[in-house]
MIDOSE-1310 file (N, C-alpha, C; in nm, 2 decimals, decimal comma, always signed):
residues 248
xxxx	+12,08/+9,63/-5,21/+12,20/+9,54/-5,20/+12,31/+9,61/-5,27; +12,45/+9,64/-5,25/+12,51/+9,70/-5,26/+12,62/+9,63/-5,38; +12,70/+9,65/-5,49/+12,79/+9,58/-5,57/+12,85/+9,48/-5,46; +12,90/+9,52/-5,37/+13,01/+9,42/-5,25/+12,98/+9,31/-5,27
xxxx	+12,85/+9,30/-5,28/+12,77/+9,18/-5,19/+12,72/+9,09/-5,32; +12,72/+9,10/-5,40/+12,68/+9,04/-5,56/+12,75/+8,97/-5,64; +12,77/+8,83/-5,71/+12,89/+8,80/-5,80/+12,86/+8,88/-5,92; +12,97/+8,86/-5,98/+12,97/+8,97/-6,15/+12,88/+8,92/-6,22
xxxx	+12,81/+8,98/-6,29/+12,71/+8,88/-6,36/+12,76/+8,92/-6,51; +12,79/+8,83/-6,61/+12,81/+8,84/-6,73/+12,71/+8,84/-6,81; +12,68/+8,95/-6,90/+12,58/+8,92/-6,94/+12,65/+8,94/-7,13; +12,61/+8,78/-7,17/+12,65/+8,70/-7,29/+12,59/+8,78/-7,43
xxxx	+12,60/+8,91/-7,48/+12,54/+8,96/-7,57/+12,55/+8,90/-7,69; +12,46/+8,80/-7,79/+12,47/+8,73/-7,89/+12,34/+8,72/-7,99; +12,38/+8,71/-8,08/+12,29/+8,70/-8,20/+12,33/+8,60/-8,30; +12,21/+8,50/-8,34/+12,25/+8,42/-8,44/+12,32/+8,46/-8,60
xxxx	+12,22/+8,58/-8,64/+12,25/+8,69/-8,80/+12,34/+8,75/-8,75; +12,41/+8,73/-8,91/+12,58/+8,78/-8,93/+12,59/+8,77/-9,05; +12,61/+8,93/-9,08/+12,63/+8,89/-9,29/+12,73/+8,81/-9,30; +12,90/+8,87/-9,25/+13,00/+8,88/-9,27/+13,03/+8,67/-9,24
xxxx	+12,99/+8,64/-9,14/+13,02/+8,50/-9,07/+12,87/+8,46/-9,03; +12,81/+8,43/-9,13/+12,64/+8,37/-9,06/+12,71/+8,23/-8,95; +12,59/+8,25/-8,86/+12,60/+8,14/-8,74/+12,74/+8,12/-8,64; +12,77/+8,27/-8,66/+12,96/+8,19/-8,63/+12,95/+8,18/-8,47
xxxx	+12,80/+8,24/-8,40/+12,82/+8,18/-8,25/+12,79/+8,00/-8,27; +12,75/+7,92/-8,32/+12,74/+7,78/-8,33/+12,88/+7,73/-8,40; +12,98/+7,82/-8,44/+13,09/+7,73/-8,52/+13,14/+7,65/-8,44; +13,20/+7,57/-8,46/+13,24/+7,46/-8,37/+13,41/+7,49/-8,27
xxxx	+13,38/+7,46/-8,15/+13,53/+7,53/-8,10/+13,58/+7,43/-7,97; +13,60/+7,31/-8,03/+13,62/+7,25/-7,92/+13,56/+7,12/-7,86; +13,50/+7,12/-7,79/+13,40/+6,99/-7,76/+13,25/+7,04/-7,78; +13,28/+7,15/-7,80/+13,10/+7,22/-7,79/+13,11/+7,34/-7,94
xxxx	+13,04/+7,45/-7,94/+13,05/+7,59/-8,05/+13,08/+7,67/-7,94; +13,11/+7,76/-8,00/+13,13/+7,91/-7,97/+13,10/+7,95/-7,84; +12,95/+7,93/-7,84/+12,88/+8,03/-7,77/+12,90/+7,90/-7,61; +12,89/+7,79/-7,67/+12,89/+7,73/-7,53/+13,08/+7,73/-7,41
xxxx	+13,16/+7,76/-7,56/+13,34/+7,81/-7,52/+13,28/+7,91/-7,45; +13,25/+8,02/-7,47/+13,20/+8,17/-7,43/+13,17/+8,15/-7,27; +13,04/+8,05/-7,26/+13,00/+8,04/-7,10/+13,03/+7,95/-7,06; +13,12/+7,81/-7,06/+13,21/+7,81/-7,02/+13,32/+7,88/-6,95
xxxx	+13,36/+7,94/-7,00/+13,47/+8,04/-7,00/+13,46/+8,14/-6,89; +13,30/+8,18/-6,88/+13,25/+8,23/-6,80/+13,25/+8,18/-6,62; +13,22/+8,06/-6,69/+13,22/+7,93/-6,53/+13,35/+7,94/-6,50; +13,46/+7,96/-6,56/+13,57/+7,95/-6,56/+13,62/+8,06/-6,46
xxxx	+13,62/+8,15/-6,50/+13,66/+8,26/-6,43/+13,57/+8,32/-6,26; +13,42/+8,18/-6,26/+13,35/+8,25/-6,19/+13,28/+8,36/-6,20; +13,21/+8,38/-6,33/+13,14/+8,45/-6,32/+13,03/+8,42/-6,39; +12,89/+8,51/-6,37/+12,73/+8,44/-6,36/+12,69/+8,47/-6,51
xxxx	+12,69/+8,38/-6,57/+12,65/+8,39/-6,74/+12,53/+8,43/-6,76; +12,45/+8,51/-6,83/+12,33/+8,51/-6,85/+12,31/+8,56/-6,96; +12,26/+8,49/-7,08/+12,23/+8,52/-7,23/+12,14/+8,58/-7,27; +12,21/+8,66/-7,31/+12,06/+8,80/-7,35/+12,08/+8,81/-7,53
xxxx	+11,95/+8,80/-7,59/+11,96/+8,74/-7,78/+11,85/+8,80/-7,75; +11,79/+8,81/-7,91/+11,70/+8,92/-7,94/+11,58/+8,76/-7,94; +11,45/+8,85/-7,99/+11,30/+8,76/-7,98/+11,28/+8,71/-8,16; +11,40/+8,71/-8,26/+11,39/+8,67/-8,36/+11,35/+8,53/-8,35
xxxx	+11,29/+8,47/-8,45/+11,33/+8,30/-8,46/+11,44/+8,24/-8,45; +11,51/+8,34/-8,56/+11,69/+8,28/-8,57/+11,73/+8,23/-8,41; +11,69/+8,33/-8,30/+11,77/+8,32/-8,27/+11,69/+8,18/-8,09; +11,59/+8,15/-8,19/+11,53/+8,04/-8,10/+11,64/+7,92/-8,06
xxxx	+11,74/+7,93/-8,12/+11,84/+7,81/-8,09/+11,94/+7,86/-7,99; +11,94/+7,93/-7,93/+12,04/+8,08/-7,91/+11,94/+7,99/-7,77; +11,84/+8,06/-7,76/+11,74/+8,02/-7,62/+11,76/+7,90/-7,58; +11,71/+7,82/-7,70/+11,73/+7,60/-7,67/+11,86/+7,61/-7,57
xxxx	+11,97/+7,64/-7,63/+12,06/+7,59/-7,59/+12,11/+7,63/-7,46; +12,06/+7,78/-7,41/+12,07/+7,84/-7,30/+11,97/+7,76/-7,17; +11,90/+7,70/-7,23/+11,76/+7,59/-7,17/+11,84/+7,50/-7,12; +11,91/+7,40/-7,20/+11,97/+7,29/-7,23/+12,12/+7,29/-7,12
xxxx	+12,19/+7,45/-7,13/+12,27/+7,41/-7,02/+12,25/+7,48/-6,84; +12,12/+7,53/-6,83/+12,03/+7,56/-6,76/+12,13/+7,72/-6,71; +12,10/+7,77/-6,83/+12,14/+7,93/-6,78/+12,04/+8,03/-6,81; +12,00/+8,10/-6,74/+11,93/+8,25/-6,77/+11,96/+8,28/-6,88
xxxx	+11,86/+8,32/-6,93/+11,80/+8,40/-7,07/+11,67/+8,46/-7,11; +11,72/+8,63/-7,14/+11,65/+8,68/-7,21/+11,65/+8,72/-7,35; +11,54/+8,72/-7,40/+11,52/+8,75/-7,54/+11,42/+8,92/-7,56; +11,50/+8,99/-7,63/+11,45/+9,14/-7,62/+11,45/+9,21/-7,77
xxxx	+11,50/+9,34/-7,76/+11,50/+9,43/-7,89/+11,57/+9,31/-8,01; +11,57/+9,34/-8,15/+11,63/+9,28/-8,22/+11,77/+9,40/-8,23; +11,77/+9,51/-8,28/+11,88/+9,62/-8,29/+11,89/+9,72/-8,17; +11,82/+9,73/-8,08/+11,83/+9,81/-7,95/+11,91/+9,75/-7,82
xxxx	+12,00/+9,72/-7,89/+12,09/+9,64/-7,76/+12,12/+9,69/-7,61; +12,06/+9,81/-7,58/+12,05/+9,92/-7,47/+11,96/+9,85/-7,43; +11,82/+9,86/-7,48/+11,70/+9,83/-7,41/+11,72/+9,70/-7,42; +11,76/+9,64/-7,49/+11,77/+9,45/-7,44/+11,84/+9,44/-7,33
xxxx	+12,00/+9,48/-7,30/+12,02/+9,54/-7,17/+11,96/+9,55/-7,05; +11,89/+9,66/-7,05/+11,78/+9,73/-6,94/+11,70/+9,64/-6,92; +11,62/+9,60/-7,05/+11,46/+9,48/-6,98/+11,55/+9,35/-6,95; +11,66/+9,33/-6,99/+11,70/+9,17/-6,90/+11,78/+9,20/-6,73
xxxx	+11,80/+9,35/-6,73/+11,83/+9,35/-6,58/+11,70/+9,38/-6,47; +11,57/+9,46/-6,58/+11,47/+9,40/-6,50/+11,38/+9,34/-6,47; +11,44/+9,24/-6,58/+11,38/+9,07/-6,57/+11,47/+8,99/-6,43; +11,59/+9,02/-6,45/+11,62/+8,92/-6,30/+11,73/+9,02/-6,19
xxxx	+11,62/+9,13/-6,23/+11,68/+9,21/-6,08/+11,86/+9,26/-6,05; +11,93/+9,23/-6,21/+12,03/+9,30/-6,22/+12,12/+9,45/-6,17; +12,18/+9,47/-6,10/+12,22/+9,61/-6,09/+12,33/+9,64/-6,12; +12,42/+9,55/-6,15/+12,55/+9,59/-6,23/+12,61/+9,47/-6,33
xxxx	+12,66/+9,48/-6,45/+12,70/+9,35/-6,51/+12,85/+9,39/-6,60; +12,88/+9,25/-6,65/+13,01/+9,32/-6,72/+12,95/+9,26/-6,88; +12,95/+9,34/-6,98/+12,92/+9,27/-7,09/+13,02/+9,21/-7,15; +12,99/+9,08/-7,18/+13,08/+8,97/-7,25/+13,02/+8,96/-7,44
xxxx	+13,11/+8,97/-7,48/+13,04/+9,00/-7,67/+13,13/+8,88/-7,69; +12,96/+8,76/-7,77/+13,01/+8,60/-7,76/+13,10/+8,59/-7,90; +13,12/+8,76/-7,97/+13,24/+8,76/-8,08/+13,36/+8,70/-7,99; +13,42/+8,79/-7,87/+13,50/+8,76/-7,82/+13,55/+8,66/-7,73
xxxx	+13,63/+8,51/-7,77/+13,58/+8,39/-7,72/+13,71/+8,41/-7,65; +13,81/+8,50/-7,64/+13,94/+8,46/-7,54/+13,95/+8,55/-7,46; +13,81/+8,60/-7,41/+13,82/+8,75/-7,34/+13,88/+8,65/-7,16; +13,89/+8,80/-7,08/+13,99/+8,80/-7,00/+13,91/+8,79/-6,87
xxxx	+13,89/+8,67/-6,78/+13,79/+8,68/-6,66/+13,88/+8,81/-6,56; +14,04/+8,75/-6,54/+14,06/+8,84/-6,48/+14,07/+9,00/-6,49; +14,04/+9,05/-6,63/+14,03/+9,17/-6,64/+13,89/+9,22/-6,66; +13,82/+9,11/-6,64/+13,68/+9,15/-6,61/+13,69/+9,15/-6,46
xxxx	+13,73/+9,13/-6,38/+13,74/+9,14/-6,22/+13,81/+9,28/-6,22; +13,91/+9,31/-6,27/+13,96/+9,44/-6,24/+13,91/+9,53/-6,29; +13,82/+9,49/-6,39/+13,71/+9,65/-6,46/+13,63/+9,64/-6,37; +13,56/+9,52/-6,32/+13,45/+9,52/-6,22/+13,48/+9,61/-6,08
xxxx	+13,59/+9,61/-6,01/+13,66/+9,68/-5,90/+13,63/+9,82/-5,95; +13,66/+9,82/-6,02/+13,70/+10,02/-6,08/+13,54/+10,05/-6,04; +13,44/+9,96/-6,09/+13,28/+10,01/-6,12/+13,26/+10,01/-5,94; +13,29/+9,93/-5,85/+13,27/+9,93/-5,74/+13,30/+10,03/-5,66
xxxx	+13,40/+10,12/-5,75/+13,45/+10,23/-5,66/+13,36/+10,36/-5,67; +13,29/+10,34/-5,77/+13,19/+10,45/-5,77/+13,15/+10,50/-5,90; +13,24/+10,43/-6,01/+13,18/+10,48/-6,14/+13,07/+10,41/-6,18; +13,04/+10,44/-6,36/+12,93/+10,40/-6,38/+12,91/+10,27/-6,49
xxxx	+13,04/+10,38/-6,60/+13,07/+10,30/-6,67/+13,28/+10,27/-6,68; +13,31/+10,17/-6,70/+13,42/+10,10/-6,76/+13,42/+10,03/-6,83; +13,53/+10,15/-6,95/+13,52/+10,10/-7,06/+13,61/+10,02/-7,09; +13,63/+9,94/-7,20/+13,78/+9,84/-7,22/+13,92/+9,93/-7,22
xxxx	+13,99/+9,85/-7,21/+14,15/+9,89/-7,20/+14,15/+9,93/-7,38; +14,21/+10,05/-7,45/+14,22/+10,05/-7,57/+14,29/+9,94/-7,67; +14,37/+9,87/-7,62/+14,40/+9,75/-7,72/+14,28/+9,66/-7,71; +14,20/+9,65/-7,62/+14,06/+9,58/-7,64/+14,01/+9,58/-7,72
xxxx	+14,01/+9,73/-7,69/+13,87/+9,82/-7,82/+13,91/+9,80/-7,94; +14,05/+9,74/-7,97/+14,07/+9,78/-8,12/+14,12/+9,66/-8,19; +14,03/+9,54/-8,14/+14,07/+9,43/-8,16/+14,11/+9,33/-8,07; +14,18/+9,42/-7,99/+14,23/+9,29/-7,88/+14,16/+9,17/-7,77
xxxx	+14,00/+9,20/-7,74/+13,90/+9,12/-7,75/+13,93/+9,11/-7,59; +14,02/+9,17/-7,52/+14,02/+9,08/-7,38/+13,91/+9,11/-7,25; +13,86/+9,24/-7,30/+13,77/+9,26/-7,18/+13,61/+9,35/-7,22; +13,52/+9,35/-7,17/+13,40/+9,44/-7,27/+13,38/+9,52/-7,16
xxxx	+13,26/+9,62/-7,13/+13,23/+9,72/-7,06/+13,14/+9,67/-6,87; +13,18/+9,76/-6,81/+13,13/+9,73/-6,70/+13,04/+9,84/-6,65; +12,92/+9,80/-6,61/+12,78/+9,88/-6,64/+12,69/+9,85/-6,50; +12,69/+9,97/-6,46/+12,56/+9,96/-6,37/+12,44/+9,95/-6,44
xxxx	+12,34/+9,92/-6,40/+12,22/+9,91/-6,49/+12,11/+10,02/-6,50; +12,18/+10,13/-6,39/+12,07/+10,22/-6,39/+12,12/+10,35/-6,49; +12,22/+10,34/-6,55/+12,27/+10,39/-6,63/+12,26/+10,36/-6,74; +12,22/+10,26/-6,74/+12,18/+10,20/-6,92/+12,04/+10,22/-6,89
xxxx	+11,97/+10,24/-6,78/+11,81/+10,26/-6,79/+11,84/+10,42/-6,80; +11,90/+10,46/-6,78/+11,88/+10,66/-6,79/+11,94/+10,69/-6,97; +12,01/+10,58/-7,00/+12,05/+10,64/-7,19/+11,95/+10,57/-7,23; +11,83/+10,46/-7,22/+11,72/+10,45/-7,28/+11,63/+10,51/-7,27
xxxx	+11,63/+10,62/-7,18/+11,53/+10,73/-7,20/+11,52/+10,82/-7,33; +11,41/+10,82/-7,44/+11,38/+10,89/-7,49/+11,43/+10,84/-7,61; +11,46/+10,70/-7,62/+11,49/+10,63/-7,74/+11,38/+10,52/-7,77; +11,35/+10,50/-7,92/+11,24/+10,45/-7,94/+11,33/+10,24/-7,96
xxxx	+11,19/+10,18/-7,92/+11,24/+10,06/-7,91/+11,35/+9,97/-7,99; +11,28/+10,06/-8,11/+11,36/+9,99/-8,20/+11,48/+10,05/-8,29; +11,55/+10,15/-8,20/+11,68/+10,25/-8,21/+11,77/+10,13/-8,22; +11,89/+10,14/-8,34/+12,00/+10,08/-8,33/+12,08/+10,13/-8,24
xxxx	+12,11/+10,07/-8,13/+12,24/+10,11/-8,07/+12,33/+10,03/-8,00; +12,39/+9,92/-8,15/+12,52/+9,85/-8,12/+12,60/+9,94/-8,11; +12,65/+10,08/-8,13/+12,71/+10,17/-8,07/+12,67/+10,21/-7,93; +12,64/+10,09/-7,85/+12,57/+10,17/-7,70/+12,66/+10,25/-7,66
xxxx	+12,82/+10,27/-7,62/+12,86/+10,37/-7,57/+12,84/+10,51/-7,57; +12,83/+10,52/-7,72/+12,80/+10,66/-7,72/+12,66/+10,74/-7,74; +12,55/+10,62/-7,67/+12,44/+10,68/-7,61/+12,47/+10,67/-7,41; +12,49/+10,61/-7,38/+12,57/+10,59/-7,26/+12,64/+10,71/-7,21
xxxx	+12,72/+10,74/-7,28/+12,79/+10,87/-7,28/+12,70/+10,98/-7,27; +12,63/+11,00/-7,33/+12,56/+11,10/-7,29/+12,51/+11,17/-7,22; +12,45/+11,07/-7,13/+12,39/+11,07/-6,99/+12,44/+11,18/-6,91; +12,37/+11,30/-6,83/+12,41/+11,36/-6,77/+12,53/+11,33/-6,65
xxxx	+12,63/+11,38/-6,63/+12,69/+11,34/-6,44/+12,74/+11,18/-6,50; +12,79/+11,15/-6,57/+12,78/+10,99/-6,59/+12,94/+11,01/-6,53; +12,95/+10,90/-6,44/+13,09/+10,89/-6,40/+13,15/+10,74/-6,48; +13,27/+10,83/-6,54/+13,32/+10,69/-6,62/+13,45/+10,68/-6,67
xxxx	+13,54/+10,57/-6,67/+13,71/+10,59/-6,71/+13,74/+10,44/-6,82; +13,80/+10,50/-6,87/+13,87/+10,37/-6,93/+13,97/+10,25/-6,90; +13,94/+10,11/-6,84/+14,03/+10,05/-6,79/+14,17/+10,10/-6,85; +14,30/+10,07/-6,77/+14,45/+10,08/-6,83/+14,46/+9,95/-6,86
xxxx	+14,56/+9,95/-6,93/+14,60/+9,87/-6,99/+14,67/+9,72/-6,93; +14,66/+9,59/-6,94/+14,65/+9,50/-6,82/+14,84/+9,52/-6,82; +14,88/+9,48/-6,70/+15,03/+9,50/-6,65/+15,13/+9,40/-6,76; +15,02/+9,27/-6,79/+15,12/+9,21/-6,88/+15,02/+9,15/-7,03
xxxx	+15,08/+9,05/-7,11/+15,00/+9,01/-7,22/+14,89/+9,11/-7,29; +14,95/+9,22/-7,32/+14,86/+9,32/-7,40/+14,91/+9,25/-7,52; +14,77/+9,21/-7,58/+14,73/+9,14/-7,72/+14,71/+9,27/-7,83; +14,78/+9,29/-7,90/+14,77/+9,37/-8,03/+14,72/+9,28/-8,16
xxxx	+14,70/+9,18/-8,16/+14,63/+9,13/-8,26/+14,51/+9,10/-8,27; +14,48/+9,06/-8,37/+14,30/+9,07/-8,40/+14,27/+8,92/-8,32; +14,14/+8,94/-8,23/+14,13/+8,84/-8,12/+13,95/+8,84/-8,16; +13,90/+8,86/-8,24/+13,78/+8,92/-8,20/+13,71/+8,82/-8,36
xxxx	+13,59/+8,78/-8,29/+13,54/+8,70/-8,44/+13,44/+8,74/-8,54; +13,49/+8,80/-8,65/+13,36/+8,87/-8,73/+13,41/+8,78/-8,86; +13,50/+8,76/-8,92/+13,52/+8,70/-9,04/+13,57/+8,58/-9,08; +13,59/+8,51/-9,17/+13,64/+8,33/-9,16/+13,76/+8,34/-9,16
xxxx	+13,86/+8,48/-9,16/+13,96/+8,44/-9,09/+14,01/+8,46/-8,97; +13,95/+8,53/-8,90/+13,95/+8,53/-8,76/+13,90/+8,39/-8,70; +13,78/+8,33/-8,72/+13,77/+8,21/-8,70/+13,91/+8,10/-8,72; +13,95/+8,09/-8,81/+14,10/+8,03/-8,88/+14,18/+8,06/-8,80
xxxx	+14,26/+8,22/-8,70/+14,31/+8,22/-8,62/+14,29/+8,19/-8,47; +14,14/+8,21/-8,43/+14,12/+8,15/-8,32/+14,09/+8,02/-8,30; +14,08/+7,95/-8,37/+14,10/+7,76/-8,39/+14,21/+7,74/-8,40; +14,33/+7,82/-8,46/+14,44/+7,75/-8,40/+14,49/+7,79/-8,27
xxxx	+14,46/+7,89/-8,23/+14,54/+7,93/-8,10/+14,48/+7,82/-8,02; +14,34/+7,81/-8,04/+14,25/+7,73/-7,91/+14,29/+7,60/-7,94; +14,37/+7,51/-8,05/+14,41/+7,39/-8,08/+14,56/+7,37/-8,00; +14,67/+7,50/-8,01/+14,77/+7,50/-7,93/+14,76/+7,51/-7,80
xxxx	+14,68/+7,59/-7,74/+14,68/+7,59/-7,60/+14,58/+7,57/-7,45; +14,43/+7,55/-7,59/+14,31/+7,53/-7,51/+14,25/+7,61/-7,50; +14,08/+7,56/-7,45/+13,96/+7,69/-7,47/+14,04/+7,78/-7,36; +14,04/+7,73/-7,25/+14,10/+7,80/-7,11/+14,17/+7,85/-7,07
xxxx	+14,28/+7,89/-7,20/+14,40/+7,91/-7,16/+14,40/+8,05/-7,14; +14,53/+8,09/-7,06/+14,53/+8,25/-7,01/+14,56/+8,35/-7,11; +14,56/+8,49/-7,09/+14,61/+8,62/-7,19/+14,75/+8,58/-7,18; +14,80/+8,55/-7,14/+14,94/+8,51/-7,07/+15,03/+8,44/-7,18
xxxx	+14,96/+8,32/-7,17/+14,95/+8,17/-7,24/+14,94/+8,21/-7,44; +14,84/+8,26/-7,45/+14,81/+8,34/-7,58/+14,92/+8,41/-7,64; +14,94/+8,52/-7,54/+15,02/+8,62/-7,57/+15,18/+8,55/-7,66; +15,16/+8,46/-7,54/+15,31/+8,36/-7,56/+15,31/+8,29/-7,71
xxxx	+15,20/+8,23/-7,72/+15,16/+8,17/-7,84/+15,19/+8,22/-7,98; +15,16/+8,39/-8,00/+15,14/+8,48/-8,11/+15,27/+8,51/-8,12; +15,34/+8,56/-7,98/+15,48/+8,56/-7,95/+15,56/+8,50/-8,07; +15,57/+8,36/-8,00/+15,64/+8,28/-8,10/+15,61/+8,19/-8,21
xxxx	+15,45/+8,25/-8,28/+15,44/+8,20/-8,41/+15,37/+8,35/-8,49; +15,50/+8,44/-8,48/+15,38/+8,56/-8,57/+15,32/+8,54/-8,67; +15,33/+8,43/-8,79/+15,29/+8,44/-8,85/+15,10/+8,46/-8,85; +15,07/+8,41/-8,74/+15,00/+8,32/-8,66/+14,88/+8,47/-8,72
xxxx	+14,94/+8,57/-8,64/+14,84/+8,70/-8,66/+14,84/+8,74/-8,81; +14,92/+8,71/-8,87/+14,90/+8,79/-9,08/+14,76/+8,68/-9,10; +14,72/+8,58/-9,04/+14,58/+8,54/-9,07/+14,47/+8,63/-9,17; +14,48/+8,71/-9,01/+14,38/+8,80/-9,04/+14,39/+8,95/-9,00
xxxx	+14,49/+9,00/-9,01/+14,56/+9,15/-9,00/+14,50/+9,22/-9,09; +14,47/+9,20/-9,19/+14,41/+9,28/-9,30/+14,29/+9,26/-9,29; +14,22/+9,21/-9,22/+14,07/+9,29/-9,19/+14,03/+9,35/-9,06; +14,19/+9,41/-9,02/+14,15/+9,51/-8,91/+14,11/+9,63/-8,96
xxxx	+14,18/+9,68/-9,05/+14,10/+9,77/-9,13/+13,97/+9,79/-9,14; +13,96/+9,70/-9,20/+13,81/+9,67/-9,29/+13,73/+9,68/-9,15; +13,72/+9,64/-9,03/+13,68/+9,66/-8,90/+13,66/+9,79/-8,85; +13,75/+9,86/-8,86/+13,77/+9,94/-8,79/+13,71/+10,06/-8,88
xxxx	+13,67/+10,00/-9,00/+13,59/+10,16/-9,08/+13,50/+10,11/-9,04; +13,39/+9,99/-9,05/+13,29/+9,95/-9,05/+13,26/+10,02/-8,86; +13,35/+9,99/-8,78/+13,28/+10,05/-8,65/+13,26/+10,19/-8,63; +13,37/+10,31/-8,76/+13,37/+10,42/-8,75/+13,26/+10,49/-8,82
xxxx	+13,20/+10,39/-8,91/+13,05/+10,41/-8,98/+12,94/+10,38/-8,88; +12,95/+10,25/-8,84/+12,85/+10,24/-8,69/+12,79/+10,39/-8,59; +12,92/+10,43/-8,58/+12,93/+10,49/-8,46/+12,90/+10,67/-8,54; +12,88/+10,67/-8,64/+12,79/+10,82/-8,68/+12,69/+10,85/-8,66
């Protein structure tokens, strides 16, 4: 069966353990937490949620709740996010997905449909637009799955690789580009949840404008309350060593 013919399948990468923010997929965001804003958000845009968390205990509430609003879920590697990947696309017959990271609760359906198009065309991997990557939170990676089964070759189960790209990368012939940059509402501010002030900024945006609201909508928001972003500006930093240590 060919991409054409398939809806996007999101696949919800989450974990309950978090030094920085313990439980911050359960913090509360609305009428529900986090993680349930997350796939919502997903139904929102039309696209097929499916929660992939590791086989910890912690993260037994992670599964309940995936039960509870009757979505697909697998439970796999605890630090091998590759192979968690891989065994939940051939648990339900997966061939291409877009990864949604349940840090990022204001990501972008429609620029997950335009990453998704790019992968249709023949690549393998699509990566985020660079203000994504560097905070901006709006869109994650688009992945065929037989390319995350070819970078799990020769890696042992229990390899960290929350740096998946750059085992991904590796892969011989891998065809792959980096989304551009979306035409309007490029978010340069920290959108992405690891610390209690990022939570602080994304509770108020989502109090001014709603879980649902657009890049558009957002953009507008930060627009006319900058202070809005000095929140948490100063742990972009601190972010952005910690991913440049990750990724050695």
């Amino acid at each position: 069966m060919g991409l054409d013919n398939i809806s996007i399948t999101a696949l919800i990468t989450v974990r309950s353990t978090s030094s920085r923010l313990p439980g911050k997929c359960f913090l509360p965001f609305g009428q529900g937490s986090v993680l349930e804003h997350v796939i919502n958000r997903a139904h929102h845009y039309g696209l097929d949620p499916v929660i992939c968390t590791t086989q910890d205990g912690e993260d037994d509430r992670i599964a309940g709740l995936a039960s509870r609003l009757g979505i697909r879920c697998f439970r796999g590697s605890r630090i091998n996010k590759l192979q968690r990947w891989n065994d939940c696309c051939h648990e339900f017959g997966i061939e291409a997905f877009h990864s949604v990271d349940a840090d990022d609760p204001f990501f972008c359906g429609d620029e997950v449909r335009r990453s998704f198009a790019l992968l249709e065309s023949g690549y393998d991997m699509i990566a985020p637009a660079p203000s994504s990557s560097s905070g901006g939170a709006t869109v994650g990676y688009s992945l065929r799955a037989e390319i995350v089964e070819k970078a799990c070759i020769g890696l042992h189960y229990e390899t960290d690789t929350e740096m998946m790209w750059s085992y991904i990368e590796r892969v011989p012939g891998i065809r792959k580009i980096i989304l551009g940059e979306p035409l309007t509402a490029i978010i340069h501010a920290r959108m992405t949840l690891d610390y209690p002030e990022d939570y602080v900024l994304l509770e108020a945006v989502r109090l001014i404008v709603g879980n649902l609201a657009s890049r558009e909508q957002i953009a507008d928001v930060l627009e006319r309350n900058p202070d809005l972003t000095e929140i948490n500006a100063f742990r972009s930093s601190e972010w952005s060593e910690n991913q440049r240590k990750k990724s050695l």
